[in-house]
N, C-alpha and C positions, 0 to 999 in steps of 0.2 A: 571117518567113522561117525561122528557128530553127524554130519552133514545126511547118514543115511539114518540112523535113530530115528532123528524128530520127524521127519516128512512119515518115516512109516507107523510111527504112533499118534501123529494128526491126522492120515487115513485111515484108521481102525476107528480112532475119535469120531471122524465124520461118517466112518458108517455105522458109528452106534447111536449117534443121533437122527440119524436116515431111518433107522429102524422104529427108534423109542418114540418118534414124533412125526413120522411117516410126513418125510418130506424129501424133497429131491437135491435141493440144491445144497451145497459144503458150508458146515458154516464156521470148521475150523482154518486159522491159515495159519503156516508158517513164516511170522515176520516181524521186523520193528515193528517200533509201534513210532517212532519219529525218525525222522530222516535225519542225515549229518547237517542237510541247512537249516534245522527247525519244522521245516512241514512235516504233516503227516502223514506214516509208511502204507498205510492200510487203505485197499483199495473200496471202496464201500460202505456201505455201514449194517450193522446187528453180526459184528462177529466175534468170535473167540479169538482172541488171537495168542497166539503159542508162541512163546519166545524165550532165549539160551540170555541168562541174567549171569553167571558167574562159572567161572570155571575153577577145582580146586585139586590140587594134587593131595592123593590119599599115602599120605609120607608112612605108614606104617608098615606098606610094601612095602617100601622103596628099593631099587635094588640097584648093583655096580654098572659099572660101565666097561666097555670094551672095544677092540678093534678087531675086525676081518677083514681078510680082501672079497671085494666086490666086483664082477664087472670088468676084471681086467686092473683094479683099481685097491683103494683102501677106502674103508669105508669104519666112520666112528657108529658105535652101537652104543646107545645111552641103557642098554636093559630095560624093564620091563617097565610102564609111567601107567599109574592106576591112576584116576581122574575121576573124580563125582560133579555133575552137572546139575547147577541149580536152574531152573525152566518156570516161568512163569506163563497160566491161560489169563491174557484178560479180555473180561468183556467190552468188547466194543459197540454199546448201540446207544442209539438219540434218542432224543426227545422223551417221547411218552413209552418208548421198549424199554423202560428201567425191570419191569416183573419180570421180563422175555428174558434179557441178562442175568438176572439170578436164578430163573430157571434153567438155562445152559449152563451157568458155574456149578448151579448145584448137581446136573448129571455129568460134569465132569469129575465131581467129587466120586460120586456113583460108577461111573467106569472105572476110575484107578482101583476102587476099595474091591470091585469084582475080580480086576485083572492088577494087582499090583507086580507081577512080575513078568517079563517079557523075556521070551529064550527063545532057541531057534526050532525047538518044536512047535510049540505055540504063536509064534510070530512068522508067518510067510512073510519072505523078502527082507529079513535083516543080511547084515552082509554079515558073513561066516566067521568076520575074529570078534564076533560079540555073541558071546557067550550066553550070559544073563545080565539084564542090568532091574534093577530096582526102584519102582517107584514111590519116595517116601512122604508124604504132607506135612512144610513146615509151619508152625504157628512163629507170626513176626508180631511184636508191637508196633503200636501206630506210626512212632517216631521212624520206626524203621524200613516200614512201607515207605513213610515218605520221602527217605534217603533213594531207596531206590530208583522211585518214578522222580525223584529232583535229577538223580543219576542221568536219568534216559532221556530230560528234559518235555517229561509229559506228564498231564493232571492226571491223580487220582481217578480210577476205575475198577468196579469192583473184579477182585483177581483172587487167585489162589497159588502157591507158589510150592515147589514139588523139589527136593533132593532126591537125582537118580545116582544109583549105584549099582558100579561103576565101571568104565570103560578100560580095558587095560590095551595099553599103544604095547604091542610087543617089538622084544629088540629083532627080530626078524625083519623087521622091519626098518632098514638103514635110512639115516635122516641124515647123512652127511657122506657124499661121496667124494673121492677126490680124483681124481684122474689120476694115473700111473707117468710117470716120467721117463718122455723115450726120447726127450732132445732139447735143444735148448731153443727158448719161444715162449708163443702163448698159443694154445689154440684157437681155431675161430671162432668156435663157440664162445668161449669166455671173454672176448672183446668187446661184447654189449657192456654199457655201463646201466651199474644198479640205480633204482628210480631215487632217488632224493627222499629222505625221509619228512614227513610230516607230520606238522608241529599238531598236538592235542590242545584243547581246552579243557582247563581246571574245570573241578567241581567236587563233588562231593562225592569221599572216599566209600564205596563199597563194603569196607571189610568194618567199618559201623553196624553194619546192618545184618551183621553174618559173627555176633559173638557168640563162643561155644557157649556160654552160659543161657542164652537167650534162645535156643532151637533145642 
């Protein structure tokens, strides 16, 4: 669901920039902005870059849990998981394009304030269990910017930072199947072993930067 949202709201982006500044080429991407080994994600330079900064469950749904059979199977249904995505544009350009970068920040402020809402009449090509979601502009303190991009392991650039609301994962939607029990064994399927988990790098905690008093 995620996955289909943002690419179809930085195509809208990019053709509102296509229009406003009659030009050809995308100048929004969907991406890091730093890789897992330190380099950087963005391929190019003078772009916006659009990127998924926090994920947060909207607990005042929240709703129960259950079991159906599935598939032949059982299968657990967590119920309905409402989620608000925090998304950050930043400008990515060098040298002397520092005016060119807040002139794209600043029309990106400019298209959400026109389109702050996105459903599926007005959005070709969302995928059909999203409904509506919400585009909100959050105001951070500086310290709190800074938490974030120390977060991502990248300097300072000028950004703008967006609470959308909200996605709701329906429980139709089974996340846990189990296979039904017709003998004793293992299938073959389930003989793969799962990948080894890896280990993260410490840093600086997110939910600094995300107090309800402060947004």
């Amino acid at each position: 669901m995620i996955h289909n949202l943002l690419p179809i709201v930085g195509e809208e982006l990019n053709d509102y920039f296509k229009s406003k500044f009659d030009i050809n080429e995308d100048r929004v991407i969907v991406s890091n902005l730093i890789n897992q080994d330190g380099s950087i994600a963005v391929e190019g330079n003078n772009k916006v870059v659009f990127h998924l900064v926090n994920i947060e469950e909207e607990t005042t749904l929240k709703a129960s849990s259950g079991t159906s059979s599935y598939a032949g199977g059982f299968g657990s249904s967590g119920g309905n998981i409402n989620l608000n995505l925090t998304v950050m544009f930043s400008a990515f350009f060098t040298g002397k394009n520092y005016v060119e970068a807040l002139k794209f920040l600043s029309s990106v402020i400019y298209f959400f304030q026109s389109k702050p809402v996105f459903t599926q009449s007005n959005t070709p090509g969302l995928t059909p269990n999203i409904e509506k979601v919400v585009f909100d502009i959050i105001s951070l303190e500086p310290r709190d910017l800074n938490s974030i991009f120390s977060m991502m392991g990248a300097k300072y650039m000028p950004s703008v930072i967006y609470r959308v609301r909200m996605l709701t994962f329906s429980s139709d939607n089974i996340d846990d199947v189990i296979p039904a029990i017709s003998g004793i064994g293992i299938n073959e399927d389930d003989s793969l072993e799962a990948p080894p988990s890896q280990s993260r790098k410490s840093g600086p905690s997110i939910s600094d930067a995300f107090d309800s008093d402060k947004i």
